[in-house]
C-alpha positions in Angstrom: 27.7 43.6 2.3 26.3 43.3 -1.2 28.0 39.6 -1.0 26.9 38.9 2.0 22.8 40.0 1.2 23.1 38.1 -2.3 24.2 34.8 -0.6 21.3 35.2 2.0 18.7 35.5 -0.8 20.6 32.9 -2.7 19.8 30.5 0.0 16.5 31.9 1.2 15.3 30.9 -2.2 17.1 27.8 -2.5 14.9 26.6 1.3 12.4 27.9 -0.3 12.3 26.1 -3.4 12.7 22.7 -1.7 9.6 23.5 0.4 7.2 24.5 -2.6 8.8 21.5 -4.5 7.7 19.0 -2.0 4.8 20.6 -1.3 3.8 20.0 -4.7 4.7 16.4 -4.8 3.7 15.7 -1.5 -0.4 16.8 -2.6 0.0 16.0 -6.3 2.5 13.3 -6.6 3.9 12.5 -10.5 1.8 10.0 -12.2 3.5 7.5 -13.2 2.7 6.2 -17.1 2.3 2.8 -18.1 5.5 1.0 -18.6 6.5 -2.0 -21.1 6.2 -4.7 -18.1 3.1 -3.4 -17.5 1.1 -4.2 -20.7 3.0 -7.9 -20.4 0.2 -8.5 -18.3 -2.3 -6.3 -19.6 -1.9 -7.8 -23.0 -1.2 -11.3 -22.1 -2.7 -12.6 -19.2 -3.5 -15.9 -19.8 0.1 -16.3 -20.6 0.2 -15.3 -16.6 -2.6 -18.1 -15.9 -4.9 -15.1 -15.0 -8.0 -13.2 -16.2 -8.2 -9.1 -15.8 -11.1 -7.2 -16.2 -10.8 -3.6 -16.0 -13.3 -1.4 -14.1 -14.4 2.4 -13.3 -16.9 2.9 -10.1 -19.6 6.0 -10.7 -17.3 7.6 -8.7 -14.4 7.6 -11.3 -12.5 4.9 -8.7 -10.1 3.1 -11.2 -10.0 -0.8 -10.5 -8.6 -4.1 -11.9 -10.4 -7.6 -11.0 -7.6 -10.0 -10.9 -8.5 -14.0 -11.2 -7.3 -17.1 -12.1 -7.5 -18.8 -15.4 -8.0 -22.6 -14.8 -8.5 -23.1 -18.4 -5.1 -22.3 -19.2 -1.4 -23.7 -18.3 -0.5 -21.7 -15.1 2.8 -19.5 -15.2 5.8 -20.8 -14.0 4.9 -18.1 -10.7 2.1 -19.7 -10.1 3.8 -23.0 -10.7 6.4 -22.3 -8.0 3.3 -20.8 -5.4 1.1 -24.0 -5.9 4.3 -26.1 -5.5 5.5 -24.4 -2.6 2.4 -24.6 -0.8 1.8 -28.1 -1.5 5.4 -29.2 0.1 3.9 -27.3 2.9 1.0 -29.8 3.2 -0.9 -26.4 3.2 -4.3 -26.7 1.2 -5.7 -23.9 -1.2 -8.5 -26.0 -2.4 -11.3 -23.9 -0.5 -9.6 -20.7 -0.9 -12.6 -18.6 -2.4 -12.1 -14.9 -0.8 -11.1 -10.9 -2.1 -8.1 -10.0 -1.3 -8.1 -5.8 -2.0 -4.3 -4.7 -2.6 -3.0 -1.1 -2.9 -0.1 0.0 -4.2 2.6 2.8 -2.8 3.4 6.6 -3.8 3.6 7.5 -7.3 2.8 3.8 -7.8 0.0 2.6 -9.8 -2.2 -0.6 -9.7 -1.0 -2.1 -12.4 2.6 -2.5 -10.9 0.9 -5.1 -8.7 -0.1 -7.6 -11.2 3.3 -9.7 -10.7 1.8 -9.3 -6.8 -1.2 -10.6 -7.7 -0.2 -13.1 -9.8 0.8 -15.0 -6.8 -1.8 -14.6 -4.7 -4.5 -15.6 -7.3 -2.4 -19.4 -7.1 -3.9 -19.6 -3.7 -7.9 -19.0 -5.0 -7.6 -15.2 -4.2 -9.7 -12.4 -6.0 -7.1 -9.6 -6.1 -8.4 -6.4 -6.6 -5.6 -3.8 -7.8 -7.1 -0.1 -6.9 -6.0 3.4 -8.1 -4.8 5.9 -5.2 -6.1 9.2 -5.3 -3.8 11.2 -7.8 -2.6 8.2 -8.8 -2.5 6.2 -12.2 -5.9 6.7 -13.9 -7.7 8.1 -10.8 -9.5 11.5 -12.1 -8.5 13.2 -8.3 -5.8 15.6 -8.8 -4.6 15.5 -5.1 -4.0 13.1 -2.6 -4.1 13.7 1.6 -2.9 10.3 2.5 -6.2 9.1 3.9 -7.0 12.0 6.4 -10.2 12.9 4.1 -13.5 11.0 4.2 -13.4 9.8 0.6 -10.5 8.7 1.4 -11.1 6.6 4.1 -14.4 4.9 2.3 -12.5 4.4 -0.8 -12.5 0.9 -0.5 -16.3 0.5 0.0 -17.2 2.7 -3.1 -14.9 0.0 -4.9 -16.8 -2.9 -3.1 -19.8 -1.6 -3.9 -19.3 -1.3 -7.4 -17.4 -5.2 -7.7 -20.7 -6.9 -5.8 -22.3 -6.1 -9.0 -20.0 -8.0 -11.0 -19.3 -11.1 -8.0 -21.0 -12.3 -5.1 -19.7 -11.6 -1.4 -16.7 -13.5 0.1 -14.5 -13.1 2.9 -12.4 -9.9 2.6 -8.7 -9.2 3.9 -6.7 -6.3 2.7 -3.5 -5.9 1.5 -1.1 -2.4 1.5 2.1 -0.9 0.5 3.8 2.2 1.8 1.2 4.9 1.3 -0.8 2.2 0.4 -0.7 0.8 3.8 -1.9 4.2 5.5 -4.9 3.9 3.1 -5.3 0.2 3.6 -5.9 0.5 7.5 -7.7 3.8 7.5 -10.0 1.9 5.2 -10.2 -1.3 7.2 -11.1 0.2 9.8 -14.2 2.9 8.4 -15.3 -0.2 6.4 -19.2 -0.8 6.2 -17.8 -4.3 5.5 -16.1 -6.8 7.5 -12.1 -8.1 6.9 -10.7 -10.8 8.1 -6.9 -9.9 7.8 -4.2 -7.4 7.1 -0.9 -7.4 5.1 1.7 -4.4 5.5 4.4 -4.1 3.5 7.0 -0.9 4.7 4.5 0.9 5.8 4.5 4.0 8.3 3.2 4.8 11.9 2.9 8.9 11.3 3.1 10.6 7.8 4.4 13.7 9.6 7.4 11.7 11.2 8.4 10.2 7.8 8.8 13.4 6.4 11.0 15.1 9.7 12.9 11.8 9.1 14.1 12.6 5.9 14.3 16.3 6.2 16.5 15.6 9.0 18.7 13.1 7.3 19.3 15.1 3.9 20.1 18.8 5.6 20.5 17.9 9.7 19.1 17.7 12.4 19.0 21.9 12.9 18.1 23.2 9.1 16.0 20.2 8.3 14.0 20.5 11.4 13.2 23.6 10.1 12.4 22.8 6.9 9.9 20.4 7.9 8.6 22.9 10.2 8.1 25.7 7.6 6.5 22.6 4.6 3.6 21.8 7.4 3.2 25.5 7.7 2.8 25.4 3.9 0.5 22.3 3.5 -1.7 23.9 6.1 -1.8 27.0 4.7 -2.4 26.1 1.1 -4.2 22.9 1.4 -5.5 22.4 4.9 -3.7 19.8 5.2 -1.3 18.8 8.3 1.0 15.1 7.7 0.1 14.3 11.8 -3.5 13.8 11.0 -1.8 11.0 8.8 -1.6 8.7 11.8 -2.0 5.3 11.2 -0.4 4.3 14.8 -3.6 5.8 16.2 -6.6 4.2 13.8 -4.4 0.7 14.2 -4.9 1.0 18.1 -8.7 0.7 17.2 -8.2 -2.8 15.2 -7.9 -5.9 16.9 -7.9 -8.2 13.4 -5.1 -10.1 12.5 -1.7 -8.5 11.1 1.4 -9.1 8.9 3.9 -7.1 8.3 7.0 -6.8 6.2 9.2 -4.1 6.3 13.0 -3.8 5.0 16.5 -3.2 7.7 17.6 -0.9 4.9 15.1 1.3 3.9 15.7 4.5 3.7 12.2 6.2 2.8 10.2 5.0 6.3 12.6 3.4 8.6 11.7 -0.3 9.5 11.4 1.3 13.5 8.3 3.3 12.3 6.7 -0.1 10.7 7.6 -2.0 14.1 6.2 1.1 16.3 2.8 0.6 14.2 2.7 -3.3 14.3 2.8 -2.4 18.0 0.1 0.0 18.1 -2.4 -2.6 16.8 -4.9 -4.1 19.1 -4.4 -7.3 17.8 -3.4 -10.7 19.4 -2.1 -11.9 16.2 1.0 -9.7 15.6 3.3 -10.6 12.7 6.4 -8.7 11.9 9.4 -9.6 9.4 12.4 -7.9 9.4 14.0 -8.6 6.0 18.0 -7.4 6.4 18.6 -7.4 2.4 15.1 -5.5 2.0 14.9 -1.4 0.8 12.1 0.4 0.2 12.1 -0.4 -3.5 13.4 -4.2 -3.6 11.1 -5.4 -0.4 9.2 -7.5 -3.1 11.6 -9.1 -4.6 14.6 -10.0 -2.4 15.0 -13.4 -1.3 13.1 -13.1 1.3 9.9 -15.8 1.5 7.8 -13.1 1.7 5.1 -14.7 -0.9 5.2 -17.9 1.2 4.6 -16.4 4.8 2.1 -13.5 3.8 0.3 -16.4 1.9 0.2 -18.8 4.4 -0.9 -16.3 7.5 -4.2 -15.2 4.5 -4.8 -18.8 4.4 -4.5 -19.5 8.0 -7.0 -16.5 9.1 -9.7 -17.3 6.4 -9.2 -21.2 7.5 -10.1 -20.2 10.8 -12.8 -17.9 10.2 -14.4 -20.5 8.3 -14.2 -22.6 11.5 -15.6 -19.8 13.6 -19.1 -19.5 11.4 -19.6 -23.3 11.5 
């Protein structure tokens, strides 16, 4: 009996130790520091063809303006982008807009400067943003973009950059976690965007997490283990992952939308990025299914992703240039 009784407490605390443990990471994910690639950029940008100026909003926002640097030979990436887009009789020439870009969980915005990189070829303004709990951001915890602050993130940043640049036309740009933020944002924005990119990004927080609950212990013990963690985020931090519901804020946005998502990833299922690219209310639906893509390679497969994602920002500012003459 004695056996029996220490094998039940033995695996009482063993479920309970998973729960607490991604409780913790869940509302106070692991910074992550800066790494070697990182300050390749940060310390040689115009080796990149690109200027970076690092900013802080009153609000302790962290934030990177990313731009290009005509006066200095462009990187073989932005080589390759200008290239590319010239074979596709595509011009970049009047190409003067923002585009704001956030990175995924336990991400920071630095790892998007090879991201940006491309994008300031085609005339963008990239502007690389801290999550909450995330890189240098002062916020310890994060509630994937169910709080206010969270959802007017973006303005506070905007705010604080229209001191430094004039207005242009805005479109948005989101990865993973990232992507929640990006069309929570979007959509509570004092200010108008013109387009959105996805990249393996989910429908509902809370079915993410059942997901993989589900596929590490089955569907009976991990059902329950799921069940017991939103007990515990509620609880602790009055916080529930289905208030994390991007499906249903994308139902309220009609602009235009691209998405990416990869056949093998494991983290948030490419069927949860295709159930939210159908919740938008949006006649200009764009979804690409990349079949050698995972959550962590989507960027850098072989897929054209650089090329399509470029081409439909270009399109959708094109056209809303035509719209106001």
């Amino acid at each position: 009996m004695k056996i029996v009784m220490r094998v039940f407490f033995l695996i009482l605390s063993l479920f309970i130790g998973i729960v607490f443990y991604n409780h913790y990471q869940i509302i106070h994910p692991s910074k992550r520091m800066l790494q070697p690639y990182h300050y390749e950029w940060l310390e040689h940008p115009k080796e990149h063809g690109m200027e970076i100026e690092k900013y802080t909003t009153k609000g302790g926002i962290p934030y990177l303006m990313v731009t290009r640097n005509k006066n200095h030979t462009s990187s073989q990436r932005i080589t390759t982008v200008m290239r590319t887009f010239h074979d596709l009789n595509i011009s970049i020439k009047n190409c003067d807009a923002t585009l704001v870009m956030f990175h995924g969980k336990n991400g920071r915005k630095e790892d998007l400067l090879p991201v940006a990189e491309r994008y300031i070829a085609l005339g963008f303004t990239c502007l690389l943003i801290d999550l909450p709990a995330h890189g240098e951001s002062p916020i310890d915890s994060v509630y994937y973009a169910t709080k206010e602050y969270e959802q007017n993130y973006v303005d506070a940043v905007l705010d604080d950059v229209y001191a430094h640049i004039s207005k242009k036309p805005l479109m948005m740009w989101g990865m993973s976690l990232g992507g929640a933020f990006a069309i929570q944002n979007v959509y509570h924005s004092k200010y108008p965007f013109k387009a959105l990119v996805l990249v393996a990004t989910f429908d509902r927080f809370d079915g993410v997490l059942k997901d993989k609950a589900v596929r590490l212990f089955g569907s009976f013990i991990g059902s329950s283990l799921y069940s017991i963690l939103e007990k515990s985020l509620s609880f602790f931090d009055n916080f529930s992952p289905r208030d994390s519901n991007s499906a249903l804020v994308a139902s309220k946005l009609s602009l235009p939308i691209f998405m990416i998502h990869g056949k093998d990833d494991r983290l948030i299922d490419y069927k949860r990025g295709k159930a939210l690219l159908d919740s938008f209310d949006s006649t200009d639906k764009n979804f690409a299914l990349d079949k050698k893509g995972n959550h962590h390679n989507i960027l850098i497969t072989d897929y054209p992703f650089y090329k399509e994602s470029g081409a439909f920002l270009l399109k959708n500012l094109s056209d809303s240039n035509k719209k106001r003459l």
